[in-house]
C-alpha positions in Angstrom: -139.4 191.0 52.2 -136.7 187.8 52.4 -139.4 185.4 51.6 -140.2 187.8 48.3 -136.5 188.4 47.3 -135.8 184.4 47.9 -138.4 184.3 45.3 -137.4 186.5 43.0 -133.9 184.9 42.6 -135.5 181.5 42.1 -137.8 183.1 39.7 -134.7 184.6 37.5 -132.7 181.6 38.2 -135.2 179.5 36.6 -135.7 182.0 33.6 -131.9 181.8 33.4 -131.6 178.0 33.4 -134.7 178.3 30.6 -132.8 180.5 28.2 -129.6 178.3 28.5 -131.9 175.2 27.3 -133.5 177.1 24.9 -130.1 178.1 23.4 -129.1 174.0 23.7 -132.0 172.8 21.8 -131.1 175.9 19.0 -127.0 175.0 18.4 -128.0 171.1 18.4 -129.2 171.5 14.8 -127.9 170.2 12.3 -126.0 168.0 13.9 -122.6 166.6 13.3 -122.1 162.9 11.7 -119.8 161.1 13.6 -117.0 160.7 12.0 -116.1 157.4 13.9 -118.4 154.7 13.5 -120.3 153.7 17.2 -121.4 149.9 17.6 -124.7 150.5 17.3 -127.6 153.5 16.4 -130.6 153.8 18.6 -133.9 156.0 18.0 -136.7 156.8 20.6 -139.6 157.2 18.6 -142.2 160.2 18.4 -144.7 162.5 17.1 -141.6 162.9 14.1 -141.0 160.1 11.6 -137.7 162.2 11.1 -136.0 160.3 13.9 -136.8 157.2 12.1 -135.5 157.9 8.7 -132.3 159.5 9.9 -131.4 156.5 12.2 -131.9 154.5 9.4 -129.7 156.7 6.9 -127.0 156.7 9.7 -127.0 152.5 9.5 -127.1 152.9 5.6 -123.8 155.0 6.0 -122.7 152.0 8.1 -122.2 154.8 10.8 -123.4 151.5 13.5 -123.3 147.8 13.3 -127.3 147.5 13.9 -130.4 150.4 14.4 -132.5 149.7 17.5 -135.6 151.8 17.7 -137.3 152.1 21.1 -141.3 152.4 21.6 -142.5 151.2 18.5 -146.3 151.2 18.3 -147.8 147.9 19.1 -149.9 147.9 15.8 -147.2 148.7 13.8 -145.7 146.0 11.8 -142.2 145.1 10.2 -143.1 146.2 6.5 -144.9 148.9 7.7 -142.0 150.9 9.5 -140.2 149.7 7.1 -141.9 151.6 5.0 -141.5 154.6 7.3 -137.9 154.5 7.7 -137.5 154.8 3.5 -134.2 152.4 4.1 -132.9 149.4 2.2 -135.4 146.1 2.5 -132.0 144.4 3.1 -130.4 146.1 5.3 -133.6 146.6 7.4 -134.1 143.1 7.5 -130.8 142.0 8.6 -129.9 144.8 11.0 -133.2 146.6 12.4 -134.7 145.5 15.8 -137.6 146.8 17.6 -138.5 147.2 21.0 -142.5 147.6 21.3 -142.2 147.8 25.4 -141.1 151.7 25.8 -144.6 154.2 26.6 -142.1 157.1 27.6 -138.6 158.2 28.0 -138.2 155.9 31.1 -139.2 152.8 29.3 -136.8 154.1 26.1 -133.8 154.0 28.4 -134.5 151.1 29.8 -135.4 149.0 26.8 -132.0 150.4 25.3 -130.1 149.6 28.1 -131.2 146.1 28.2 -131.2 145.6 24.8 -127.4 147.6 24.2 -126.4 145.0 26.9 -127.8 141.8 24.9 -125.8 142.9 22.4 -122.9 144.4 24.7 -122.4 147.4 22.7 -121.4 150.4 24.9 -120.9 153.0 21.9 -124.0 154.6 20.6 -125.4 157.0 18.7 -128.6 158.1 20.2 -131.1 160.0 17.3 -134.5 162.3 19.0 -135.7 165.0 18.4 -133.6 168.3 19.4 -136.1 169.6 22.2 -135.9 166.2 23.5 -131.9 165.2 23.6 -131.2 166.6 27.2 -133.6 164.7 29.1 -133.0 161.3 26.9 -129.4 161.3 27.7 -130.0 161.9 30.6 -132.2 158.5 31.8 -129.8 156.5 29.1 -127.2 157.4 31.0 -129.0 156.5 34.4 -129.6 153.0 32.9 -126.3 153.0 31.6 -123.8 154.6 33.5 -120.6 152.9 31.9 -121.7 153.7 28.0 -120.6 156.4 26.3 -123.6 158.1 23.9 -123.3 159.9 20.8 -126.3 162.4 20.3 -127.7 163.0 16.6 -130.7 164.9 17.6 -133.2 165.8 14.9 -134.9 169.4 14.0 -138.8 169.4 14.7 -140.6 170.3 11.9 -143.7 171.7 14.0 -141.3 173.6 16.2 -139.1 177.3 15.1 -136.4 176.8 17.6 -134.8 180.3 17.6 -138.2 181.6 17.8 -140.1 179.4 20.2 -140.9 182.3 22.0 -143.0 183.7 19.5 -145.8 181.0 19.5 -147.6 179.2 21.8 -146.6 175.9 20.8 -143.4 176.8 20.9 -143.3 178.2 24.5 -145.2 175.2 25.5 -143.4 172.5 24.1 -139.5 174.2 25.2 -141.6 175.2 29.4 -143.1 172.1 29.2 -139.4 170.1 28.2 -137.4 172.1 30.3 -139.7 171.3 33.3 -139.1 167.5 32.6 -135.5 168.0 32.7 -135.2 170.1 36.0 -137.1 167.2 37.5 -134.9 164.7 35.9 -131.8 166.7 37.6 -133.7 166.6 40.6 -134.4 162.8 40.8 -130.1 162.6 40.1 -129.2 164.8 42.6 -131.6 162.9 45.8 -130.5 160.1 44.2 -127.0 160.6 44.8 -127.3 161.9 48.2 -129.5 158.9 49.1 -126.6 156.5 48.0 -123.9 158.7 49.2 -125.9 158.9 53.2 -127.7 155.5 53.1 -127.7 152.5 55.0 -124.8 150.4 53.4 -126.0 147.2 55.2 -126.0 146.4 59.2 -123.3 145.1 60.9 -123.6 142.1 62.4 -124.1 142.5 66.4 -121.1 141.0 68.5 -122.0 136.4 68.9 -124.4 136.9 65.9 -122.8 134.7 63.6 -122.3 132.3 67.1 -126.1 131.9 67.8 -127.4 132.1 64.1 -124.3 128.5 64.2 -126.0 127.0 67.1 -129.9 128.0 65.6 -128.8 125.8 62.2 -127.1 123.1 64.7 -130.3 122.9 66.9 -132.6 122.8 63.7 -130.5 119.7 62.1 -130.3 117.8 65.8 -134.2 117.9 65.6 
């Protein structure tokens, strides 16, 4: 009977925690231009070339000093993003960068990170899609613990937010998303214990430092 009420409150704890994200993902759209420009815009690409376009009209209303978009397909060329993006040639040419390394979120934060770093801006405005802002911040700011990110998530057009429960699609894509953040949560939280219990590095045993002196003396003697 414990073992089947333990369930039960993980059950509706879960259900809970779903609704709560569910409601995120809804009040995220539209969302709110910074009134303050950041250093820098960066977009994690996906299935919508919506992320793309906005990022761009963010740099166009000089809302960022350059637009870095993460995960770029390998076969996909300057021009042809440029394309995409439906932004000024100029602009584009002079401010754009891409990063073709990124196959998933983890490789987006990390090629953001690296590339923020290059550039040391710490002020961005991130741009996804609205489903998937949670889970982004939350490896950028794994990679990047000292930035401070601006999300500018982006409606899906594929997905009815306040009724995702009303479709298939819908309940897979917000089950499936929320999954990925519990388990990014989870990662955090061992994480954290791990640094806060781990080893922080021997201490040297009493005459160490006395014999490892006489090893180097011996070795140069012979």
């Amino acid at each position: 009977m414990r073992s089947l009420i333990a369930l039960g409150v993980v059950v509706l704890l879960w259900l809970a925690g779903l609704l709560v994200f569910a409601d995120r993902v809804i009040d995220s759209t539209p969302a709110i231009e910074p009134d303050d420009p950041a250093d820098a815009i960066v977009v994690l690409t996906g299935a919508s070339d919506l992320r793309l376009k906005e990022g761009m009209r963010l740099l166009e209303r000089r809302k960022g000093q350059r637009l870095f978009i993460s995960g770029v397909n390998r076969e996909v060329t300057r021009p042809q993003l440029q394309n995409v993006t439906e932004g000024s040639r100029r602009l584009y040419e002079c401010c754009v960068d891409l990063g073709y390394e990124a196959e998933n979120t983890v490789g987006n934060a990390r090629e953001i990170a690296d590339w923020a770093r290059g550039h040391d801006f710490y002020d961005l405005i991130v741009v996804t899609s609205d489903y998937h802002m949670p889970r982004a911040l939350l490896e950028l700011k794994a990679d990047m613990p000292d930035a401070h990110f601006i999300p500018y998530p982006v409606a899906t057009p594929e997905l009815d937010a306040r009724d995702w429960w009303k479709s298939r699609k819908g309940q897979r894509l917000i089950v499936l998303e929320y999954s990925k953040y519990l388990a990014i949560l989870g990662r955090d939280a061992i994480l954290s214990v791990s640094h806060a219990f781990g080893d922080k590095g021997e201490t040297p045993k009493p005459g160490s430092e006395a014999t490892d002196s006489a090893s180097l003396s011996a070795s140069a003697a012979s």
